[in-house]
N, C-alpha and C positions, 0 to 999 in steps of 0.2 A: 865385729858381731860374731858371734857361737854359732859356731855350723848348724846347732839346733834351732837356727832361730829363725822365724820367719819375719818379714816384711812387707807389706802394701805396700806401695810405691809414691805416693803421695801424701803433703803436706802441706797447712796451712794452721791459721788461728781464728778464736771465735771472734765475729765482729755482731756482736750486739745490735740492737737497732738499725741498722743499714736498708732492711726491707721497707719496716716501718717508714721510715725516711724517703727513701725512693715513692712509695706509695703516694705521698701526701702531696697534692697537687696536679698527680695523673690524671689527665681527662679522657671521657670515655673511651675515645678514641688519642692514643699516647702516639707523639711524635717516637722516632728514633730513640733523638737525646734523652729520652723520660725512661727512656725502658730498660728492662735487665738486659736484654739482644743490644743492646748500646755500650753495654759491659763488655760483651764478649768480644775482647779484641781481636783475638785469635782468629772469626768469624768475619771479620772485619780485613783483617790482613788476605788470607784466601779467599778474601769475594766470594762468602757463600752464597751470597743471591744468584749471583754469574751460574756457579757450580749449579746450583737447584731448576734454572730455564735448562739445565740439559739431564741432568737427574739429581735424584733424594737418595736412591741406593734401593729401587723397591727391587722387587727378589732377591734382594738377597740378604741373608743369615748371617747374625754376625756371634759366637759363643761369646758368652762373659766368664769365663772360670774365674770364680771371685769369693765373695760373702754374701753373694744370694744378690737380688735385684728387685725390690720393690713395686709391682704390676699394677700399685694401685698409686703410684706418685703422678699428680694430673697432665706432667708432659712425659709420660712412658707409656699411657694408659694406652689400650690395643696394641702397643710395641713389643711387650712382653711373651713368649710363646710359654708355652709345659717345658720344662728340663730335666734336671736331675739333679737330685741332692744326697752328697756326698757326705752330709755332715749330718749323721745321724742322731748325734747326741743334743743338736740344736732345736729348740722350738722353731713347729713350723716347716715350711718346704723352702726351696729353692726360689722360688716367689715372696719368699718372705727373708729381708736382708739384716741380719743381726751386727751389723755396725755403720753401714749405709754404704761404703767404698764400692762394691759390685752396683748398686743405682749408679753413684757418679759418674762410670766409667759407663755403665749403660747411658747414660743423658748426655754424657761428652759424644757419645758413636750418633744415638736416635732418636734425642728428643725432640718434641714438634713443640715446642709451646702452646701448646693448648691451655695452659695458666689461663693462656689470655688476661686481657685489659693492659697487655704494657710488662705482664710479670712472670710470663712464661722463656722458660731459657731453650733455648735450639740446641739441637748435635749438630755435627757436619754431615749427617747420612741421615736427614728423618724421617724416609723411607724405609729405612733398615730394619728388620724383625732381629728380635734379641734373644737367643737364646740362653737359660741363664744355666750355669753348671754351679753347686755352692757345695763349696770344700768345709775342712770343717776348720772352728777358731779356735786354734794350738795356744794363742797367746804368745810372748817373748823366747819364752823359755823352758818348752816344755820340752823336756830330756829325749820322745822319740820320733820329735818335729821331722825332721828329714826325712827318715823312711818314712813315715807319714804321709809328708807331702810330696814324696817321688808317687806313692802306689795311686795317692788320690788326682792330683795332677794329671798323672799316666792313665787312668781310669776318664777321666773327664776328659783330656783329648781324642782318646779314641770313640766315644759316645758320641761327641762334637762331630768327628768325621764321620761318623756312621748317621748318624740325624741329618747330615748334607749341609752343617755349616760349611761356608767355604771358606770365611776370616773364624780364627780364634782367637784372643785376645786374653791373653795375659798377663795380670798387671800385679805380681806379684812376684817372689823371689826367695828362696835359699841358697845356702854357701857352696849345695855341694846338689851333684846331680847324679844318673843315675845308669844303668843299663836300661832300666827298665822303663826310663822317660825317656831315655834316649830311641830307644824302638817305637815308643809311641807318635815318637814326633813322626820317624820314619813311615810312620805304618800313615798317619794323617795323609803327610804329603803324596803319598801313595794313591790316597783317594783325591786328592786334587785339594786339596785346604792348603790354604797359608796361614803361619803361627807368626804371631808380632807380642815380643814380652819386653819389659821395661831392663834396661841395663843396671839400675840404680840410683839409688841416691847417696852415697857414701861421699861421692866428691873425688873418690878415687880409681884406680885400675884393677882393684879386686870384681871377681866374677859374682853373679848371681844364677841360676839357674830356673827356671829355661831358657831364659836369655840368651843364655854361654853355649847352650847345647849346638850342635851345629843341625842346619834344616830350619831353624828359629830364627827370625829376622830381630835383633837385636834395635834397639828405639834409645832413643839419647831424646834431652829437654833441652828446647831453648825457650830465651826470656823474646819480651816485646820488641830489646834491642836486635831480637835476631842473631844472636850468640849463645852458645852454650852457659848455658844456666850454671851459679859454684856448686850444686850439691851433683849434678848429671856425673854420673862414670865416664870414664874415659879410657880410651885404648882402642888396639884392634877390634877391640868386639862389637864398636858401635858402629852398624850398616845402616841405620836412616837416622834422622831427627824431625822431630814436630812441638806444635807449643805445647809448650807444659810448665808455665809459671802464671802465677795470679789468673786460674783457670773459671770462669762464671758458669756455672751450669748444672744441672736439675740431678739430684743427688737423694740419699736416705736421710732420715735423722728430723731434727726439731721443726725447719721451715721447709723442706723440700728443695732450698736453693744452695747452695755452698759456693765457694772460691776455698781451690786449692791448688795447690803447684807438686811435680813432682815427675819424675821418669813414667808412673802410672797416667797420669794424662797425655802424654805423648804417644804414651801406647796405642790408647784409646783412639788417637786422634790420626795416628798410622793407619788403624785397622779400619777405620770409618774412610779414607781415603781411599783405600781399594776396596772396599765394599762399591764406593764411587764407581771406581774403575771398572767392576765386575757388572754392574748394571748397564753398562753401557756396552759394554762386550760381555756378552752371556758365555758365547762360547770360545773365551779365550780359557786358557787352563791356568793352573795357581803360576808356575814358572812365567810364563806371558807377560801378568797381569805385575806380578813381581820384577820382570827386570823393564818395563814399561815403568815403573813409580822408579827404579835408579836411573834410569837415562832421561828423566824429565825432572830429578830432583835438583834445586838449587845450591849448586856444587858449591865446592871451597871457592875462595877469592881466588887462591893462589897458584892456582891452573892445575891443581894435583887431582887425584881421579876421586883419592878421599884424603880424607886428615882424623885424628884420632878424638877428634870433639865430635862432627857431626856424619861422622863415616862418609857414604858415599852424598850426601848432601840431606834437605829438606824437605819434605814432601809438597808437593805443590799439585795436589789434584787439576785442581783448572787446566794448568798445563795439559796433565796427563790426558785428561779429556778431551780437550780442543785440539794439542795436536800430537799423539801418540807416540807418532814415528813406529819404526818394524816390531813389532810386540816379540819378531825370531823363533828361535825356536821351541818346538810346545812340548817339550819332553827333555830340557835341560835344564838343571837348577840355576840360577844366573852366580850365583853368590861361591865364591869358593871353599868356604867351610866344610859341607856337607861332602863334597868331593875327598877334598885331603883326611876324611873321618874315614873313608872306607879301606878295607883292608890293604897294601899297600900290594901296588903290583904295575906294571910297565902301562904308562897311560900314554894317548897319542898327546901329542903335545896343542894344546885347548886353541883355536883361532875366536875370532872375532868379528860380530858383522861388519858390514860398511869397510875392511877392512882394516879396522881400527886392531891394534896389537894392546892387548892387555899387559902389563908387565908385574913379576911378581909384587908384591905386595908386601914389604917387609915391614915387621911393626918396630914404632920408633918410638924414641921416647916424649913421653904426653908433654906437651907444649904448656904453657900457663894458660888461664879460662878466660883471657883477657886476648888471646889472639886472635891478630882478625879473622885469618882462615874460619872462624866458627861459628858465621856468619855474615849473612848480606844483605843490603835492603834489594837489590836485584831480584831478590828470592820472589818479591810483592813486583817491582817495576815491570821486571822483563822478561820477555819468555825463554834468556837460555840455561838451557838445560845442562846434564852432569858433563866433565871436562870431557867424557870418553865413553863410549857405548859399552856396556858389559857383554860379554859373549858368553862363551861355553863354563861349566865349572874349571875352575884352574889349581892344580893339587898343592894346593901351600894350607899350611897351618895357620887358619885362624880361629882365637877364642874370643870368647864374648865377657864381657862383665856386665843402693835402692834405697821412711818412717813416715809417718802418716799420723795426721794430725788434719783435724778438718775444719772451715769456718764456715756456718750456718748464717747466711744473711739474713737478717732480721732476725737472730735467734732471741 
């Protein structure tokens, strides 16, 4: 891909008639089986019922930096806040989404089904208010993409932190990053936000950005099996995973419903997950809430602390919620990226709660997509959690490494 080039993070195809189909038979009142929420495996697999007897994610904010977010799609409606729109040259505001990808990801974090009758699709968080941020649509290959989308990116993050989102959610990507995003991220975390961007969908070890940036919580895809998806990047740079294949949920575009798969729903489905977590702990801080979703993630099989498919494991809110364990300390980044980013200078040497020993973290070469390390049914069965508690930042270099295409059910 052209460094000028940009990317959504998600993919799928049009499936014709599907709505229509599903419709015909539905009784007023629609069993499970009958309904689009009977699609949503992913929903299914994390016991979002379970999750929602302890919360929806109400207070709290989640930014969509996207293609705008649709305020009037029937399972967003009230979801929606005022934002900012970045993309000038486009019809419309920030409320209004010129290719539907920013709804998707908004409906994957907050939608409530309010469809209703059986045809309304749920988020994981639909409690959650949306904030939408809309860049602007460079297209493939427009020659000053990158600085582009460093200034507008870098512009929308810091408004995000400034409006008091505390997730930001970016589910999109360039080859190359920036000084000037990279300070933004700083400056976010500064105010207490976490950033969660999709790693890719290339299928390989090249970077995206902001993904790659460090301070950015980097998201990888897996499928229904619970393993890395073939198109998810791979490498050091992937710190969580969530589902992001054959994705059901309330989206832009011709019926309002889509399925689509991609590192952009994984994102989405990250940032909806500690939104979880921040509603239930108001006053934990973004670090907290942060190394609480890696010490409750559903780690590698193979007893390692991460692997280069699903970094430091799978998000498993439930867990996170029911049983926390030490959320530690509220002013240390958990993740060692951000740490090894700063000027280099004699650091004390990082401990760990519980006194668990972190060890460096060397990157290795990517395993094939078919390994088990890269997921687990454990993930769903059982509550343990990552092989080994994160602690302090720890000074090693880590980097981080996305096409979109969308299927409209019932189109």
């Amino acid at each position: 891909m052209p460094t000028s080039q940009m990317q959504r993070l998600s993919r799928g195809t049009l499936l014709p008639g599907v709505l229509a189909a599903l419709l015909v038979g539905i009784a007023a009142t629609p069993s499970h089986a009958e309904s689009i929420r009977s699609q949503q495996w992913h929903l299914t697999a994390m016991k979002a019922e379970e999750i929602w007897k302890i919360t929806k994610g109400d207070g709290v904010t989640v930014a969509v930096i996207d293609s705008g977010v649709d305020d009037k799609n029937p399972d967003l409606v009230g979801q929606v806040l005022p934002g900012r729109d970045l993309a000038v040259e486009a019809q419309g505001d920030e409320r209004t989404d010129y290719d539907g990808h920013g709804t998707g990801m908004a409906g994957l974090i907050a939608g409530t089904g309010k469809r209703g009758e059986g045809i309304g699709a749920f988020g994981l968080a639909p409690g959650v208010k949306i904030l939408p941020i809309r860049t602007p649509d460079h297209g493939l290959n427009a020659p000053r993409y990158t600085k582009e989308f460093n200034q507008t990116v870098s512009s929308g993050i810091r408004y995000a932190a400034d409006s008091g989102a505390r997730v930001i959610n970016i589910s999109m990507g360039s080859r190359a990053g920036s000084k000037q995003l990279a300070d933004a991220v700083s400056y976010a975390l500064d105010k207490g936000a976490l950033i969660f961007a999709g790693v890719g969908n290339d299928g390989d070890s090249s970077l995206a950005y902001p993904a790659a940036t460090p301070g950015v919580v980097g998201v990888g895809s897996i499928g229904q099996d619970l393993r890395k998806t073939a198109e998810s990047q791979y490498g050091p740079q992937v710190d969580l995973a969530a589902p992001g294949a054959d994705m059901v949920h309330a989206c832009g575009g011709k019926t309002g419903i889509c399925k689509t798969s991609g590192t952009s729903d994984a994102t989405a489905i990250a940032s909806a997950s500690a939104a979880l977590i921040w509603s239930k702990h108001p006053d934990w801080t973004n670090n907290q809430v942060l190394r609480v979703m890696l010490n409750t993630a559903g780690a590698p099989t193979s007893g390692a602390k991460r692997n280069d498919h699903i970094g430091y494991g799978i998000v498993r809110p439930r867990i996170a919620l029911k049983t926390p364990g030490d959320p530690g300390p509220a002013d240390e980044y958990p993740l060692p990226d951000l740490a090894a980013a700063q000027p280099k200078s004699p650091s004390p040497e990082a401990t760990e709660p519980a006194g668990n020993k972190v060890e460096e973290d060397k990157p290795s070469a990517a395993a094939p997509a078919r390994d088990d390390d890269s997921g687990t049914a454990l993930w769903i069965a059982l509550g343990v959690g990552a092989a080994a508690l994160l602690g302090a930042a720890i000074a090693i270099p880590v980097v981080r490494a996305r096409r979109r295409n969308t299927t409209f059910i019932g189109g």
